[in-house]
C-alpha positions in Angstrom: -3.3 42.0 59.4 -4.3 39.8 62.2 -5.3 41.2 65.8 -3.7 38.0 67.9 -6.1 37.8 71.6 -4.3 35.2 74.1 -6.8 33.7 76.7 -4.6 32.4 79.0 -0.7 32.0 79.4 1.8 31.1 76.2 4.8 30.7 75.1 4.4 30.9 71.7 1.9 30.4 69.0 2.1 29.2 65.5 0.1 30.6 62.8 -0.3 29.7 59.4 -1.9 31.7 56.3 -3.0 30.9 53.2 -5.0 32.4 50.5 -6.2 31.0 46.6 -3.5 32.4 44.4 -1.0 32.6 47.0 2.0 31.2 48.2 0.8 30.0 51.9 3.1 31.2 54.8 4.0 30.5 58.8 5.1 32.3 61.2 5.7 32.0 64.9 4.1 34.2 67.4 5.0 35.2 70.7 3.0 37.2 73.7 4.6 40.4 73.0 3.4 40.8 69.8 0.0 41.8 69.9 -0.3 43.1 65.7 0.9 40.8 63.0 1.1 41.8 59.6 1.7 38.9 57.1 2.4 39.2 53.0 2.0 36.5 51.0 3.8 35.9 47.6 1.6 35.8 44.8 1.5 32.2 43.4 -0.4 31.7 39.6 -2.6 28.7 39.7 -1.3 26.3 36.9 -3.8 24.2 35.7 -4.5 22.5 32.2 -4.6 24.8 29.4 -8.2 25.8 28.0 -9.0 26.2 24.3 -11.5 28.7 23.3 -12.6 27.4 19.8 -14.2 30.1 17.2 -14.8 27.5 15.1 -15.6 23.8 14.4 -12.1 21.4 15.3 -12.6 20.0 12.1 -12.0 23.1 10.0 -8.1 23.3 11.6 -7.6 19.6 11.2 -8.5 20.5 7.6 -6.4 23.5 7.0 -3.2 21.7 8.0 -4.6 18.9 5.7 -4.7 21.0 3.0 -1.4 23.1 3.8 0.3 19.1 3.7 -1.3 18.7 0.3 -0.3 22.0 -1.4 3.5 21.3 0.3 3.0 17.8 -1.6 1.8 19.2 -4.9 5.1 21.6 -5.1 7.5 18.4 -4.3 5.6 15.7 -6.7 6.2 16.7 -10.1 5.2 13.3 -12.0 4.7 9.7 -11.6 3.9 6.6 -12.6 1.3 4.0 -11.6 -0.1 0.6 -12.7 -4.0 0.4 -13.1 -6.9 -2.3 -12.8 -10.2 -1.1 -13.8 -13.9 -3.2 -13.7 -17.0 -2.2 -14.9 -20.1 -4.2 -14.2 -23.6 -3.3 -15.4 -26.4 -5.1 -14.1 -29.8 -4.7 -15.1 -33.8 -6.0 -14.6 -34.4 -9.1 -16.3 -37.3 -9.4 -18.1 -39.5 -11.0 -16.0 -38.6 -9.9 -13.2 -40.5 -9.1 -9.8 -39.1 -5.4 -9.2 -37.8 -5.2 -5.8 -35.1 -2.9 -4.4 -32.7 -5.2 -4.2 -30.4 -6.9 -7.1 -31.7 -10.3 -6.5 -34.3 -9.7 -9.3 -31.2 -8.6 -12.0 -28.8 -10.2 -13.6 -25.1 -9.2 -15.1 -25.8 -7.0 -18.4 -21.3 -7.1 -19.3 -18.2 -6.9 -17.1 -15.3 -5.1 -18.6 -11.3 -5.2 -17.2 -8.5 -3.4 -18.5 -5.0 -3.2 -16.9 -3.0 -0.1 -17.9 -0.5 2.0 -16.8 -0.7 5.5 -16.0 1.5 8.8 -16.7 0.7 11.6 -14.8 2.7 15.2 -14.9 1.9 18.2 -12.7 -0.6 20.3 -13.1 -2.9 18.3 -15.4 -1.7 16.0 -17.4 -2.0 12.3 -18.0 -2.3 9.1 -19.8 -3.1 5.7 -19.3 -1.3 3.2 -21.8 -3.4 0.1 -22.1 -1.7 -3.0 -21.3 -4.4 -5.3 -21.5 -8.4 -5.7 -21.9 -11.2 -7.9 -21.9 -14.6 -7.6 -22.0 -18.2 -10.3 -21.9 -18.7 -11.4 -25.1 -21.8 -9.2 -25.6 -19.7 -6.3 -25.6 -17.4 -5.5 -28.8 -13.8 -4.4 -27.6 -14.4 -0.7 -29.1 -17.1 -0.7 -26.9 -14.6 -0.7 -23.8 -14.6 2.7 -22.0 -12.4 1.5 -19.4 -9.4 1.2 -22.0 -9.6 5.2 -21.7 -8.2 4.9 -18.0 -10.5 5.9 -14.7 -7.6 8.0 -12.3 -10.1 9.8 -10.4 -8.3 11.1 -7.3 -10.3 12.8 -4.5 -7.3 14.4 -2.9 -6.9 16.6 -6.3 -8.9 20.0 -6.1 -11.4 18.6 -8.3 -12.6 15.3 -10.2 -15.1 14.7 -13.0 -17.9 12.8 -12.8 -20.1 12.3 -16.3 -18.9 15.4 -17.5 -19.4 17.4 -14.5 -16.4 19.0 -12.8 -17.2 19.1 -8.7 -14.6 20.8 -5.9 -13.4 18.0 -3.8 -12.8 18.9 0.2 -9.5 18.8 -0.2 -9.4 21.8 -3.0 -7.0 24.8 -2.1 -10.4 26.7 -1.5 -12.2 23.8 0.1 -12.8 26.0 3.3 -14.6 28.4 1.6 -17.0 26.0 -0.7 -17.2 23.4 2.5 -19.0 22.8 6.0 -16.4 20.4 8.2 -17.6 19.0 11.0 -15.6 16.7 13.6 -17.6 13.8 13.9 -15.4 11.9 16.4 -12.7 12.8 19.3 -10.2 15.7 18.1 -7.7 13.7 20.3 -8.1 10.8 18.0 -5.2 9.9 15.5 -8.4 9.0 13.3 -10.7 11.4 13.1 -14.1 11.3 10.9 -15.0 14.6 9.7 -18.8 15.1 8.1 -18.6 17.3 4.7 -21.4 19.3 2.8 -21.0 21.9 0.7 -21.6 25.6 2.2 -24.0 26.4 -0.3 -27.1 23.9 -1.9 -26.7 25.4 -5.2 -22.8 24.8 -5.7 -21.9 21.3 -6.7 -19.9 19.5 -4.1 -20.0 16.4 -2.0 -21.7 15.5 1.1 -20.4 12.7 3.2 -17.2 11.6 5.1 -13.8 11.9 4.8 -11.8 9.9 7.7 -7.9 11.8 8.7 -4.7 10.9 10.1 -4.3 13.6 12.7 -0.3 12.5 12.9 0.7 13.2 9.5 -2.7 15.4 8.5 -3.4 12.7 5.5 -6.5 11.2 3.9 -7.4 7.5 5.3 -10.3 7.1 3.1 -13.2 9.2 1.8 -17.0 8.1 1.2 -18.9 10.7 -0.7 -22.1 11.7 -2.9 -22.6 14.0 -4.9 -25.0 17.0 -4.1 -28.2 17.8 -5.8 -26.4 20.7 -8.1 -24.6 17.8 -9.7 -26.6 17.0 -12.6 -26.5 13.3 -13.0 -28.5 11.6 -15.7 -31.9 9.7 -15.6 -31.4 11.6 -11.6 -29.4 8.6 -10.8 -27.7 7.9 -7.6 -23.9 7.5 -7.1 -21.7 6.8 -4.0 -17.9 7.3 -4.6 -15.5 5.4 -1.7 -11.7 5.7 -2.1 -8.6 4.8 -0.4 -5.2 6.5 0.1 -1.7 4.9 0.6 1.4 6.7 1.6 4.3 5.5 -0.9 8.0 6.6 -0.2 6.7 7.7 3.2 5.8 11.4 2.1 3.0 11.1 -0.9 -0.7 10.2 -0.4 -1.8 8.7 -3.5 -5.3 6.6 -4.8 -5.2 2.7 -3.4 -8.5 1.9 -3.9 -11.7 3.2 -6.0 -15.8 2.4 -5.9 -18.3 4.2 -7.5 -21.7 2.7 -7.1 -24.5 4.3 -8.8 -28.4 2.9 -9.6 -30.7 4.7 -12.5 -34.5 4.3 -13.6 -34.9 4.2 -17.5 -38.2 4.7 -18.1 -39.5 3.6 -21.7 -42.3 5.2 -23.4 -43.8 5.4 -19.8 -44.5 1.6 -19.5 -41.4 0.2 -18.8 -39.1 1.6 -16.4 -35.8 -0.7 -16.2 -33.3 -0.3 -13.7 -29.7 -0.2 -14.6 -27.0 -0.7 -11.4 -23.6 0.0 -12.3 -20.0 -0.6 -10.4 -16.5 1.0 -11.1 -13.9 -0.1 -9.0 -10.1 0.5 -9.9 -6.9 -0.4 -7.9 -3.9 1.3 -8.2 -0.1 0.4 -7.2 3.2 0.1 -8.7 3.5 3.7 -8.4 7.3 5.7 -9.0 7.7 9.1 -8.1 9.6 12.0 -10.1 11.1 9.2 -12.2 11.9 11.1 -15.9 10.3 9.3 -18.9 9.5 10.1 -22.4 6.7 13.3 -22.3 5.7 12.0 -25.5 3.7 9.4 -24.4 0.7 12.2 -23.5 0.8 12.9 -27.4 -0.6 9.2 -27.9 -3.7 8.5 -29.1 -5.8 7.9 -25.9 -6.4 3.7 -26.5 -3.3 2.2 -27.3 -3.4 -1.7 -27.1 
């Protein structure tokens, strides 16, 4: 209500009202009226919309990452890929003046081998041998990567030197992992930092980098946690890359495992060994039938 006092002579006034929150008004006044009451409509203020996070952005990134991946798993029933593995071992030469770098090594053996892989949902695969070589110090038995390395970060879990470890993108992964968003949410490539919830569970620590449009691994650089027990307490890095083929799988590309070990030798000697997996994968074929019987092959066929 507004009491309206005129000083001196008028025709009219005009008065205008306005509150936060409300629709603002104006009305014309004239001498007579001596109390004016004035309602305003009630206007909501529309603003950009707030989000009040109980958690880390990361972890929902992840849960629609993993939701993609389990709707994947369902669809993809088997496939076919072509393989190239290396192995290079490099070592201390004998006379060498240790240093930390590799400058003070030299190759120990190389080893190739081009195969091509099987795999059938839930677990099974094979990798049929198409071709191997090796450094002449090395006898062709002696070849371990004729056995096939498929190790795929985007499966629940992968083996490393006989140890089974939960990757972060395991149907659980939210229970056995920390996410954190390491970058801009709005982003359509985020990096997310891993470590395992607990210290005494093997897992992985490290970065995995997403596609926020399709909720899809870009690549993935881990290492292994301290409950991992890795021999001679050596230390391994394991990068990989993901490709999109037929424009709804996310399957390996790329593979590097790096990993450097101290030998020690009747406690004089203590040699170190620095060893390098990489593998490349393409060719692949989705949901293609073929002959099951190749999983009941002896697991290095030339």
């Amino acid at each position: 209500s507004f009491l309206l006092r005129a000083t001196g002579p008028l025709d009219s006034v005009v008065v205008s009202a306005s509150m936060i929150g409300y629709q603002a008004t104006v009305v014309r006044v004239t001498p007579s009226d001596t109390l004016l009451d004035i309602t305003l409509a009630e206007r909501p203020l529309r603003t950009a919309a707030i989000v009040v996070r109980a958690e880390d952005p990361a972890v929902g990134i992840m849960r629609e990452v993993i939701a993609r991946k389990v709707a994947q798993q369902q669809r993809l029933s088997r496939y076919t890929y072509t393989l190239y593995s290396k192995f290079v071992a490099i070592t201390d030469t004998l006379t060498a003046a240790r240093s930390s770098g590799t400058s003070d090594s030299t190759v120990f053996s190389i080893l190739e081998s081009y195969s091509k892989g099987y795999v059938a949902q839930p677990d099974r695969f094979f990798n049929q041998i198409l071709q191997r070589r090796q450094t002449a110090n090395i006898p062709p038995q002696a070849n371990f990567v004729s056995f096939g390395t498929n190790l795929n970060a985007y499966d629940d879990a992968i083996t490393i030197i006989g140890e089974e470890i939960p990757t972060p993108f395991a149907k659980d992964a939210l229970d056995i992992y920390r996410f954190r968003l390491d970058s801009d949410d709005r982003d359509s490539l985020v990096r997310i930092e891993v470590e395992p919830s607990s210290s005494f569970r093997r897992g992985f620590t490290g970065y995995i980098f997403i596609d926020t449009r399709t909720f899809t691994p870009v690549e993935v650089r881990l290492t292994p946690n301290e409950a991992v027990n890795l021999p001679f307490d050596a230390a391994l890095s394991y990068t990989q890359t993901f490709r999109s083929v037929d424009e709804w799988a996310v399957l390996p590309e790329t593979m590097h495992i790096t990993s450097s070990l101290h030998a020690d030798i009747l406690f004089v000697l203590s040699p170190r060994l620095d060893i390098a997996i990489e593998t490349y994968c393409y060719d692949y074929v989705l949901n293609q039938p073929f002959d099951d019987g190749v999983f009941d092959q002896r697991r290095v066929e030339i």
